[in-house]
Structures are given as structure tokens and as C-alpha cells.
C-alpha positions as CSV (number, residue, x, y, z in Angstrom):
1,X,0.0,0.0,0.0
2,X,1.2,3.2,-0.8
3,X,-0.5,6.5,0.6
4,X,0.4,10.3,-0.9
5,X,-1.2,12.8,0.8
6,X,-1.7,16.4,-1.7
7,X,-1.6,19.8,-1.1
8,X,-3.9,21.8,-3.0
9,X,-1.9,24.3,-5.4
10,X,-2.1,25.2,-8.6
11,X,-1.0,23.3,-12.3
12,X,2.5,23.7,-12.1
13,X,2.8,21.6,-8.7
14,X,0.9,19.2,-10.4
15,X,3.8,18.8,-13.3
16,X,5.9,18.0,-10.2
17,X,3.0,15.7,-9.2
18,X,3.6,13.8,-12.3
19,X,6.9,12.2,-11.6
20,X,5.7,11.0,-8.2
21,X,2.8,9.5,-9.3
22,X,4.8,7.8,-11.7
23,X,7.3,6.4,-9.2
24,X,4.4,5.3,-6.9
25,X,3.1,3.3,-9.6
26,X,6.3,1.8,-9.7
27,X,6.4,1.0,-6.2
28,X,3.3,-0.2,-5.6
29,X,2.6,-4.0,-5.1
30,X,0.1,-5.8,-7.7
31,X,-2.9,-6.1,-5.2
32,X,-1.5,-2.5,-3.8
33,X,-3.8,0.6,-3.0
34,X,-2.8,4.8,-3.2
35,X,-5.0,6.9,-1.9
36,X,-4.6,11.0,-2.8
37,X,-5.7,14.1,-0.9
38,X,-6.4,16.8,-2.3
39,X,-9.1,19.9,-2.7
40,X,-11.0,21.3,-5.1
41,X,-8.5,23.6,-6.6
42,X,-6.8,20.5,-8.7
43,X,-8.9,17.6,-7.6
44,X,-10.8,17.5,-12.1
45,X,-6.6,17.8,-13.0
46,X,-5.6,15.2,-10.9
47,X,-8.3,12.5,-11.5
48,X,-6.8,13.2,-15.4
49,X,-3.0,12.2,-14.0
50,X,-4.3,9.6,-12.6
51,X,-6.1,7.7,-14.9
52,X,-3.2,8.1,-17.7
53,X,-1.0,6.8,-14.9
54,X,-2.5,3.9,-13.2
55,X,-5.9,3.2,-15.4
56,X,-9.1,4.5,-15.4
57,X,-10.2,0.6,-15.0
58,X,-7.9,0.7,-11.7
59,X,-9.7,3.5,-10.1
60,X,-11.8,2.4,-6.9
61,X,-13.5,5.5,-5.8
62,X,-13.8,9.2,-5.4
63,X,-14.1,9.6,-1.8
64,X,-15.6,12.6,0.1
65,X,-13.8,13.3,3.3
66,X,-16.0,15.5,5.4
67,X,-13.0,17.6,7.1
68,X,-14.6,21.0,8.3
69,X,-18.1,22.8,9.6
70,X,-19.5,26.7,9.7
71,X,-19.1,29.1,7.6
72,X,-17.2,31.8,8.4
73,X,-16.2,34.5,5.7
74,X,-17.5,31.7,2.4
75,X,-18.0,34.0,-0.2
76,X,-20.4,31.0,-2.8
77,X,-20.3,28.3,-0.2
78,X,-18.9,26.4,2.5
79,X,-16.4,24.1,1.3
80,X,-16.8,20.9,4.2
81,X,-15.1,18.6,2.6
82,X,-12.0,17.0,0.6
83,X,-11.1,14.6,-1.8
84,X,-9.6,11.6,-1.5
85,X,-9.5,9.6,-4.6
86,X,-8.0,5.9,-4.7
87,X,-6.4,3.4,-6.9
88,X,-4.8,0.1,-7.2
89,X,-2.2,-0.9,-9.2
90,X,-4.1,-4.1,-10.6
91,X,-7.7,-4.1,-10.1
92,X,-7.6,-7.7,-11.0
93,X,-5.4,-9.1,-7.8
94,X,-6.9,-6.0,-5.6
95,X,-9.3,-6.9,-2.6
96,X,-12.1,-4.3,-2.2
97,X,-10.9,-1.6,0.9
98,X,-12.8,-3.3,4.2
99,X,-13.6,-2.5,7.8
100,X,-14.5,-4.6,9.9
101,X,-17.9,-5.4,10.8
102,X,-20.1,-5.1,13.8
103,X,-19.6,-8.2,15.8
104,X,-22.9,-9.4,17.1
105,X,-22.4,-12.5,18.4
106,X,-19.9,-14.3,20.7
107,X,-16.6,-14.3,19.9
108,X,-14.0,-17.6,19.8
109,X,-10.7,-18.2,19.5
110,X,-10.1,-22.0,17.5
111,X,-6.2,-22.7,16.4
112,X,-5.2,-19.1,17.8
113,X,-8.0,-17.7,15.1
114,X,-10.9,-15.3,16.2
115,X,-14.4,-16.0,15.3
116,X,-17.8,-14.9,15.9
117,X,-20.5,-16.6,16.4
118,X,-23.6,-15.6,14.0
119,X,-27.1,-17.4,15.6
120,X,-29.6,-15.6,13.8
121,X,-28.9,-16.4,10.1
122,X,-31.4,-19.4,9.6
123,X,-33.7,-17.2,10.4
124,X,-35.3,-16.0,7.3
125,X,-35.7,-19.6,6.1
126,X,-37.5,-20.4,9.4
127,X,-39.9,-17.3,8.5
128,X,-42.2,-16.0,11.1
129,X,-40.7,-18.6,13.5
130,X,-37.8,-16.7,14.5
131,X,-34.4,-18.6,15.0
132,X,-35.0,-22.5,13.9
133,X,-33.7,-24.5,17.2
134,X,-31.4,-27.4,15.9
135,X,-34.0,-30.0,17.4
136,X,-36.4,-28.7,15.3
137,X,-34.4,-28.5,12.0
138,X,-35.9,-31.5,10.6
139,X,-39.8,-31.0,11.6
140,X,-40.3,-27.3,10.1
141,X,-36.9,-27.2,7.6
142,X,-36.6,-30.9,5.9
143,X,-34.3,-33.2,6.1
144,X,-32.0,-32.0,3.4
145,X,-31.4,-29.0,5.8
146,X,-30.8,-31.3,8.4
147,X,-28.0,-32.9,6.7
148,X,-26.0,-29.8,5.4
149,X,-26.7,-29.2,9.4
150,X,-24.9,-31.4,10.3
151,X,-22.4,-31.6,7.7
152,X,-21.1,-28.3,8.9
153,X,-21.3,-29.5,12.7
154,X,-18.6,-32.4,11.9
155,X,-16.0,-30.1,9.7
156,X,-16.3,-26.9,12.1
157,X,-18.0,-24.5,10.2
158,X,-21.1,-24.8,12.5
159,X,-21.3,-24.5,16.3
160,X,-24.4,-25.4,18.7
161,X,-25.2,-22.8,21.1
162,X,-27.3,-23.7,24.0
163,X,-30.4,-21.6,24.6
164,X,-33.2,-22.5,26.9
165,X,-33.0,-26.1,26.7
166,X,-32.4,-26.3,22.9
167,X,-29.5,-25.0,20.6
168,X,-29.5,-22.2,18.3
169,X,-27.1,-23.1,15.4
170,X,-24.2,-20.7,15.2
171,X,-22.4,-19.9,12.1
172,X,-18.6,-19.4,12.5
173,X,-17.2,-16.4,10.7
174,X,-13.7,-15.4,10.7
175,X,-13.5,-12.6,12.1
176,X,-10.4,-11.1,10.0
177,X,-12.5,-12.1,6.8
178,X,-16.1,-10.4,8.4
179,X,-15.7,-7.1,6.6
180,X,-17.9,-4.3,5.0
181,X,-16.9,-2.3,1.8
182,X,-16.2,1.5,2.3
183,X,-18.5,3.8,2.1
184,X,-17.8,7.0,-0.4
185,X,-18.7,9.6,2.3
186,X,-16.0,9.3,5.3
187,X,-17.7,11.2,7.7
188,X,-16.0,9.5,10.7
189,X,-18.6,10.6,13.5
190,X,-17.7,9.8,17.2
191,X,-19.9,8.6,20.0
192,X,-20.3,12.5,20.8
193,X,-21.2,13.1,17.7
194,X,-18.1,15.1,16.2
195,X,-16.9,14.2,12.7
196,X,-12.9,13.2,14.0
197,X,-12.0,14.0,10.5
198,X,-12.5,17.7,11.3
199,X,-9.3,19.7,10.5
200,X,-9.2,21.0,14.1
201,X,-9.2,16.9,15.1
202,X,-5.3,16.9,13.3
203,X,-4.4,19.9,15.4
204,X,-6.0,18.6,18.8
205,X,-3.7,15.4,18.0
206,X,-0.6,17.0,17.8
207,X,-1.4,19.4,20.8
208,X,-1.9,16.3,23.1
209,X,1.8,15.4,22.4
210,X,2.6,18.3,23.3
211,X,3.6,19.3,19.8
212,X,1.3,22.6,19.6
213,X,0.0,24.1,16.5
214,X,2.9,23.4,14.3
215,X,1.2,22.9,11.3
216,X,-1.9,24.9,9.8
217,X,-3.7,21.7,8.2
218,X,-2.0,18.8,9.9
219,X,-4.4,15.5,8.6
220,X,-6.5,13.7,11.3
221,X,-4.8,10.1,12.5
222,X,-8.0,8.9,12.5
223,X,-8.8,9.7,8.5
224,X,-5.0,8.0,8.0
225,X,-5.7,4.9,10.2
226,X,-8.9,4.5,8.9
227,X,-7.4,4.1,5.7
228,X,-4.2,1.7,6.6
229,X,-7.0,-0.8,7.8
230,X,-9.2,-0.7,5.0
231,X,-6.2,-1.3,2.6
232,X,-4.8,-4.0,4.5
233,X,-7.1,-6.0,6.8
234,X,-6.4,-8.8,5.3
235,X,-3.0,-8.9,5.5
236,X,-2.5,-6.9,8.8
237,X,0.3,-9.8,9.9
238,X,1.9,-10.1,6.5
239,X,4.3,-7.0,6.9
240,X,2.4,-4.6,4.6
241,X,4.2,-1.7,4.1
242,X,2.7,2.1,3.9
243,X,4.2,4.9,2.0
244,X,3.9,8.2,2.6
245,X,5.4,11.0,-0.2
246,X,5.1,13.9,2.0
247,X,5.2,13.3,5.6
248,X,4.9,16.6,6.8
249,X,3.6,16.1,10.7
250,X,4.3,12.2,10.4
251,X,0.3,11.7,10.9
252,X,1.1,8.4,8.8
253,X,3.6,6.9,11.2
254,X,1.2,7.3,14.1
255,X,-1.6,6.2,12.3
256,X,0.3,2.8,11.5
257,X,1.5,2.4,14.9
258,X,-2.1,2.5,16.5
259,X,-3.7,0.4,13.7
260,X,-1.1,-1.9,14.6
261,X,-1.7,-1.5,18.4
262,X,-5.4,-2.1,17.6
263,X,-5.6,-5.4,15.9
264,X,-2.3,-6.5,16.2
265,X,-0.9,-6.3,12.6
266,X,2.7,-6.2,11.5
267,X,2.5,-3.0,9.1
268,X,5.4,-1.0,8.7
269,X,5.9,2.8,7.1
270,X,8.2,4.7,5.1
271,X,8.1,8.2,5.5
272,X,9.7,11.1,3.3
273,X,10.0,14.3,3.7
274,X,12.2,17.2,2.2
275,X,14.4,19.0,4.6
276,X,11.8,22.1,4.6
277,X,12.7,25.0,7.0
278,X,11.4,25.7,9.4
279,X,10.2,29.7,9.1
280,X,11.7,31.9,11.8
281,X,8.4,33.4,13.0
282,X,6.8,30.4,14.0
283,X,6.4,28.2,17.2
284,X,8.1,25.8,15.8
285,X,11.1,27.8,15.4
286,X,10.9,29.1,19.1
287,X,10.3,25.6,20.4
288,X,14.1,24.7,18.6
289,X,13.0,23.3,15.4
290,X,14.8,23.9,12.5
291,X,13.8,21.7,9.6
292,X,10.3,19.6,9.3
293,X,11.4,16.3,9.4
294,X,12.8,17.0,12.8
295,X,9.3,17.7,14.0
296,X,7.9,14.8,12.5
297,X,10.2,12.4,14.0
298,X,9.8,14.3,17.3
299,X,5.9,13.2,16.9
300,X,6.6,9.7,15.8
301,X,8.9,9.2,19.6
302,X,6.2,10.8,21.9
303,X,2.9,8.6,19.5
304,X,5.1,5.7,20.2
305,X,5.6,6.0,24.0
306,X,1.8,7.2,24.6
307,X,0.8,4.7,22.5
308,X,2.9,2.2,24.6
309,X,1.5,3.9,27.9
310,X,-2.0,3.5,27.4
311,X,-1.8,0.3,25.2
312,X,0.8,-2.3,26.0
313,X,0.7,-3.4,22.9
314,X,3.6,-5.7,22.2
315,X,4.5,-4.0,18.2
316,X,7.1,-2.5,16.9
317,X,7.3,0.8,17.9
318,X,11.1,1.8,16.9
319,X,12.5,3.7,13.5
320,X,15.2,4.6,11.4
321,X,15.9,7.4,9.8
322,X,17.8,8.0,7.0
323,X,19.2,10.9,4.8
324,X,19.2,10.9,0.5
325,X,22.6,13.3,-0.1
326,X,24.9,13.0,-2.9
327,X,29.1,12.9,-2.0
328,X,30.6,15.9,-2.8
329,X,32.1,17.3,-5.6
330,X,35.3,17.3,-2.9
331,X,34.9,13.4,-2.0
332,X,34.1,12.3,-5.8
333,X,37.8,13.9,-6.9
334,X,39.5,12.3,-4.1
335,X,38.6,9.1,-5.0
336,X,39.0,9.4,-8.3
337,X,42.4,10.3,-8.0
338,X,43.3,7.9,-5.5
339,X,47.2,7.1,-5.9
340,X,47.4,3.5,-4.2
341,X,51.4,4.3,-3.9
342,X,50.7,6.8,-1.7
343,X,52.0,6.1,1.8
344,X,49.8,5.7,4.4
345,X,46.6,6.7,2.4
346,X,45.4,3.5,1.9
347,X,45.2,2.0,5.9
348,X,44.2,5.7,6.9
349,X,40.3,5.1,6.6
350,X,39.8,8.8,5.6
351,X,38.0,7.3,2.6
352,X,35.1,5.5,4.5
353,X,34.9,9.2,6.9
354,X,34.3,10.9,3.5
355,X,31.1,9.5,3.2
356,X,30.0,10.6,6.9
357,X,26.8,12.9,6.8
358,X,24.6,14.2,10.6
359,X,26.6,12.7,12.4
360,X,26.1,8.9,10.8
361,X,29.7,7.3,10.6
362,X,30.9,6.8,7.1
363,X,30.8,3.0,7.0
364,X,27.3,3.2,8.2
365,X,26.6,5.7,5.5
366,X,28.2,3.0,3.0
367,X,26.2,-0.3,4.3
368,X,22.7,0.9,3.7
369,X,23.7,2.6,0.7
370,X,24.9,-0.8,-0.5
371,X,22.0,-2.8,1.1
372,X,19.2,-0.3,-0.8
373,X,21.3,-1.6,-4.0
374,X,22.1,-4.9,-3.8
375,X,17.9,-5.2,-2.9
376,X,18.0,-5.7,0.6
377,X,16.1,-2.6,1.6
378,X,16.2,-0.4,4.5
379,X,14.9,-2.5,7.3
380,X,17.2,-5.5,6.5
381,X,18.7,-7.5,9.6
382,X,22.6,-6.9,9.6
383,X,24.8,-9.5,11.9
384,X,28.4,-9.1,12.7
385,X,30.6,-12.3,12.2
386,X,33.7,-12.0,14.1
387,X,36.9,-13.4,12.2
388,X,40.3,-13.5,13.4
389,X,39.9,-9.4,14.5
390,X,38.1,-7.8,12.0
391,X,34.3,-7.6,12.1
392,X,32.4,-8.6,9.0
393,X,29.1,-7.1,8.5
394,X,26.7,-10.0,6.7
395,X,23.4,-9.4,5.5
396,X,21.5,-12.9,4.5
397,X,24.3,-14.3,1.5
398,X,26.6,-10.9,1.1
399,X,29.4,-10.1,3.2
400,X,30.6,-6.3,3.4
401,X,33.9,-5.6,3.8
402,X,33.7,-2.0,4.6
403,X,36.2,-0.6,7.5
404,X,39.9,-0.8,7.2
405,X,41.8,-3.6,9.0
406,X,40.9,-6.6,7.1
407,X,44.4,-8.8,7.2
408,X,45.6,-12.1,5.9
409,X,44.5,-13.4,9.3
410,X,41.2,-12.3,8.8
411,X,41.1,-14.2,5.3
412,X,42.3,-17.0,6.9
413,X,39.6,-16.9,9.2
414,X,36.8,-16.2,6.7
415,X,38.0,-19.2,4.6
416,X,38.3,-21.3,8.1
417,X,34.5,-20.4,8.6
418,X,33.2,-21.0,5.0
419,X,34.6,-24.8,4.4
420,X,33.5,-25.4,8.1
421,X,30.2,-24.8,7.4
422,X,29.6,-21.8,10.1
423,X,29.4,-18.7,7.4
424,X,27.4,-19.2,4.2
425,X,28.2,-16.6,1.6
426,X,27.4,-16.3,-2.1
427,X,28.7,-13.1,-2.4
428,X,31.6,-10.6,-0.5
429,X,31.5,-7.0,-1.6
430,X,34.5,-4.8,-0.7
431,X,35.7,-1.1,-0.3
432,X,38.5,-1.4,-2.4
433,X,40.0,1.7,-0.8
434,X,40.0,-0.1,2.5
435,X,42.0,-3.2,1.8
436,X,45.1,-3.1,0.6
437,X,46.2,-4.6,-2.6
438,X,48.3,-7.6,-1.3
439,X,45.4,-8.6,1.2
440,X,42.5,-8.1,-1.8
441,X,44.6,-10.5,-4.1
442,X,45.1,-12.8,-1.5
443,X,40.9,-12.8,-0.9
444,X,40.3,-13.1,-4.9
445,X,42.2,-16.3,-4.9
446,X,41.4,-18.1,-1.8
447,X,38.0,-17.6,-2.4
448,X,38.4,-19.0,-5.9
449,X,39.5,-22.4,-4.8
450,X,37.5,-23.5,-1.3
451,X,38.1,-27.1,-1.3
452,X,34.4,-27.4,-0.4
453,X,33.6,-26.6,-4.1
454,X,31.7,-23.8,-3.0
455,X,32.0,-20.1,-4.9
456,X,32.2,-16.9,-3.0
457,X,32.0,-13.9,-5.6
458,X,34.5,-10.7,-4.5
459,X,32.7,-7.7,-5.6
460,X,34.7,-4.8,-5.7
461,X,33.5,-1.0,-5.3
462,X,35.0,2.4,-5.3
């Protein structure tokens, strides 16, 4: 699932709209959903982008988000609402958006798999009768019923349910299945009566974090989570992952988090955000915030813990953050005229500190770099393997060779550990700059000839 949230402007943003709708077409999985909000200044342009983009047979719906009330100064009419239009990459592999159902029966758990228990279904076959006991079954429904009856009583999809002597027959329906089909109008009305789509609802969630009015139109967590579960609840455990283009407040993050907390799904989120300043007149500037992102990242540590507080749900509620820079101009000349004669350049590490940015050390930088590109992603598990004294960093098959002080002890080691068994590798990448030439030889042919017959490719970078 992929989620972009708009910002109403006029026809040259949506130029620059163009290229990320493109990419999110890109990233989105086959039976994958993206919803987009936006007003009624572009809404008739955008519906246009869209369907040249992802379909017009892959749009789901046009819906109405009901996100304001009064009047004020309107000068035609009150504008209550926004739109949030949705599509799927493939309409033939997408499952229609879903919310769950009002449960109105008992609820069991059978193989660690909630269901409720539905007693009134054979009602309107029974007619006037009400609810058809299952002693009776036979007299007033046939024999035929009977059977199917109890058909369903030996493989579990029926249940008896004792009532006054007798037994209702309960249908079992999986509850993570139960759903209902959205409706176009998200009104989102509370017990009290309030619409908690309301634009003052996204300001009253960051004020009780403390966060103040930061931002003039921050989107409701409700309208966001309400969205994440309709997208993906059916496959709330199967590590679904929601994207958000412009993460402004990080409304998405929190959103995931208590969906999560709620049913006890597995969803994860990627948010982006440009490093936006923060203008000097505002709170957010007084309170000590200088870009956006530091704001929303501020919002996603204090959801987390208050969501922890008053939950205890066991989820993940950790993240990572990660900056998109380019090396400089200053870096890219160094390395390109690297002179491996030099003296003491080549054991120095200054070539792995080049590539340090906030305060992330260099070979940090360089491993998720080279995760993202070899197709590991961002959230991939990363396990040191100790060899004679230098740490290898191993991610599933690939070894990464980053930091200086890799010796022929260490390739000793690392050939020690592959014909034993104990380190399985398809595939070691190296910083060139960090190894020196004599010890990268050696590694090219040892790793050419394990006696277990096995092949480790050395992959060299620069």
C-alpha cells in the first residue's frame, strides 16, 4: 500500500505531481492501494493524471472526506469537505478496501483464530418462527437442511449454542475475513457526535503530544488509520508496508502504529520528507526546530511512547531514519584520484569518513547505501561475524567488507568459517580503498578455490 497525501496548489505543482505518481506506480505492489488528498482547486486535474498513470479501470473511488463545519467569511459556499481519490495498481489481484464489521455475536478463539458466532442467520428460512432450534431442523426445515446441518457440525463451520434447553445453530465467521466495503462519504462521527475527520481533530492530535500548532492543516490520524486498515485488513500480519510521499507532521507513522496496536498487525511505514525550513516566525522555530522532518520524527517518539502507555501493545514501535545526499564534488575527486602508492593513504580510513553525513559514521553511510542496492532494503537484519579481529558485516548471502583492517588473518579466518560450514556466503562486496592490494589478491584467490567446491564472488567497489 502506498498512501500520498496532496496539497492543493495550482497546475505547475501538479507537473511536479507527475513524476511522483509515476514512481508510486512503480512502487506499488500488484494487489497495492494509493490513496490521494487533495481539494478542489486540482482535484478534475488530478483525476486526469491519474487515470493516464495507473488506469481508469484501476480507479476504486472518489471519496468525500467531510474535514470542516460553519461558515465563516465563504464567499459562494462552504467548502466541508476534501477529496480523496483511490487506486490500485491491478484491479484484478486488488481486494475491495474493508472495515471490519459489527460483531454481534460471541466471539471464539479456535487454532489461535478469532471468530464470531452468528445465531440468527437461519432465520429468514425459518420465516415468522424466528431462529429454527437445531431439534427442530428437521420438523419445520426438511431433512436436506438437516444434513448440510450437520455436515457443517462435523467439519467446524457450525457451532451449537445452548439456549433455553435447545440449541441455536451458530455460524462461525472469521472474524479477520467479516468485513464491509467502504463507504464514499468518510464522515468518521464519534460517539459525541463530532466528525474526527475535522481539520481542528489533526491539530488537537498534535497538541496532546505536546507538539502545539505546528502545522496549519496537519491530517487527522483517525482519517489515515482509517485508511491503513481498510487497505490492508487482510493482510494486517503479513508485513504490509505504507508509504507516505510527503510526511509533513508524520500523521502516517502514528496512524500505522495504533492500527497496529489495535488489531495487532505487522504494518510497517516509510516516510519522506524534504528537509523544509522551518520559518523563523513560527512556534516551531521558538520551540528549537529547525527543519520539518525534525518535527515529524519528534511526533513519531512521543505517539510511540503514549501509545505504549496506554496500550501495552507488544508492536514494533522503533524507527530509522535515513538521509538521501549525494558525496561531494570534494569526496568524488579524491577518490577518483586515488594514488594507491601513496603512503599511508590506503590503511588511513579517511575514505570510508568521507562518506560521513549528521553525524552517521561513514561505514554506516556505506552499508545501507549498499543494502538499498544490492535489494536488501532499508529495514534488512545486519549480523556481525567475528573473524580472526576484523568484524564482517553479513546481510542474508553478502558479506561487506567496509572498514579498514581486514588482514591475511582475517582471510584466513573467513576461509576457516566458509569450508567449516559456520558462514554461508554467495557473495563478499569490498571497499577497495579499504583493503590493501596484497590482502584483496590474496581474498580473490582463496575464495576461488574452497576445497568445499563452493564459490564466494568478490565484488569490488570504489
Amino acid at each position: 500500500m502506498i498512501g500520498l497525501q496532496g496539497r492543493s496548489s495550482h497546475s505547475a505543482w501538479l507537473t511536479f505531481m507527475y513524476s511522483r505518481l509515476e514512481l508510486a506506480k512503480e512502487l506499488l505492489a500488484e494487489d497495492g492501494v494509493i490513496f490521494v488528498s487533495i481539494d478542489d482547486n486540482e482535484q478534475a486535474n488530478l483525476k486526469i493524471l491519474c487515470d493516464e498513470i495507473f488506469g481508469e479501470q484501476n480507479f476504486i473511488a472518489g471519496f468525500i472526506v467531510v474535514r470542516s463545519e460553519g461558515g465563516g467569511l465563504a464567499k459562494q459556499a462552504v467548502i466541508g469537505h476534501d477529496y480523496l481519490p483511490a487506486y490500485c495498481r491491478n484491479v484484478e489481484k486488488f481486494s475491495p478496501l474493508g472495515r471490519p464489521k459489527d460483531i454481534r455475536g460471541a466471539v471464539v478463539s479456535i487454532n489461535g483464530e478469532d471468530f464470531w458466532i452468528e445465531t440468527d442467520w437461519l432465520r429468514k428460512e425459518f420465516g415468522k418462527y424466528g431462529n429454527c432450534p437445531y431439534e427442530e431442523i428437521e420438523t419445520h426445515l426438511g431433512v436436506k437442511k438437516k444434513d448440510e446441518i450437520d455436515a457443517g457440525l462435523e467439519d467446524g463451520t457450525y457451532i451449537l449454542v445452548p439456549k433455553k434447553g435447545l440449541h441455536l445453530v451458530g455460524r462461525l465467521r472469521k472474524v479477520s475475513e467479516d468485513t464491509s466495503k467502504f463507504y464514499t462519504v468518510l464522515k468518521g462521527f464519534d460517539g459525541d457526535g463530532y466528525a474526527k475527520y475535522l481539520n481542528k481533530f489533526g491539530v488537537q492530535d498534535l497538541e496532546s503530544l505536546s507538539l502545539g500548532s505546528f502545522f496549519s492543516n496537519p491530517k487527522p490520524v483517525e482519517l489515515i488509520r482509517r485508511a491503513v486498515e481498510g487497505a490492508t485488513i487482510r493482510s494486517k500480519n503479513e508485513g504490509d508496508v505504507v508509504l507516505d510521499f510527503f510526511s509533513g507532521s508524520a500523521t502516517t507513522a502514528e496512524a500505522v502504529m495504533r492500527q497496529n496496536a489495535e488489531d495487532g498487525g505487522n504494518r510497517r511505514y516509510i516516510l519522506v520528507q524534504l528537509p523544509e525550513l522551518v520559518p523563523e516566525s513560527t512556534p516551531a522555530y521558538q520551540a528549537g526546530y529547525r527543519t520539518i522532518d525534525e518535527i515529524g520524527r519528534d511526533r513519531i517518539a512521543r505517539a510511540a511512547e503514549e501509545i505504549r502507555t496506554n496500550t501495552g501493545a507488544s508492536i514494533d514501535y522503533g524507527f530509522r531514519v535515513y538521509h538521501l545526499e549525494e558525496p561531494s564534488a570534494r569526496t568524488l575527486d579524491a577518490l577518483q584520484s586515488f594514488d594507491p602508492g601513496e603512503d599511508g593513504v590506503l590503511l588511513a580510513g579517511d575514505f570510508v569518513s568521507k562518506f560521513a553525513s549528521n553525524g552517521t559514521p561513514g561505514a554506516q553511510v556505506a552499508l545501507a547505501t549498499w543494502l538499498v542496492q544490492d535489494g536488501f532494503g532499508l529495514s534488512s537484519d545486519v549480523n556481525v561475524v567475528k573473524l580472526n579481529e576484523y568484524e564482517l558485516q553479513v546481510c542474508e548471502d553478502s558479506g561487506y567488507v567496509i572498514e579498514p583492517g581486514l588482514d591475511s588473518d582475517d582471510v584466513v579466518a573467513l576461509v576457516a568459517k566458509l569450508e567449516a560450514g559456520k558462514l554461508d556466503l554467495k557473495r563478499l562486496v569490498v571497499f577497495g580503498y579499504s583493503v590493501p592490494f596484497s590482502v584483496l589478491h590474496e581474498l580473490r584467490q582463496n575464495l576461488k578455490s574452497l576445497r568445499s567446491g563452493l564459490t564466494v564472488s568478490v565484488i569490488e567497489r570504489y
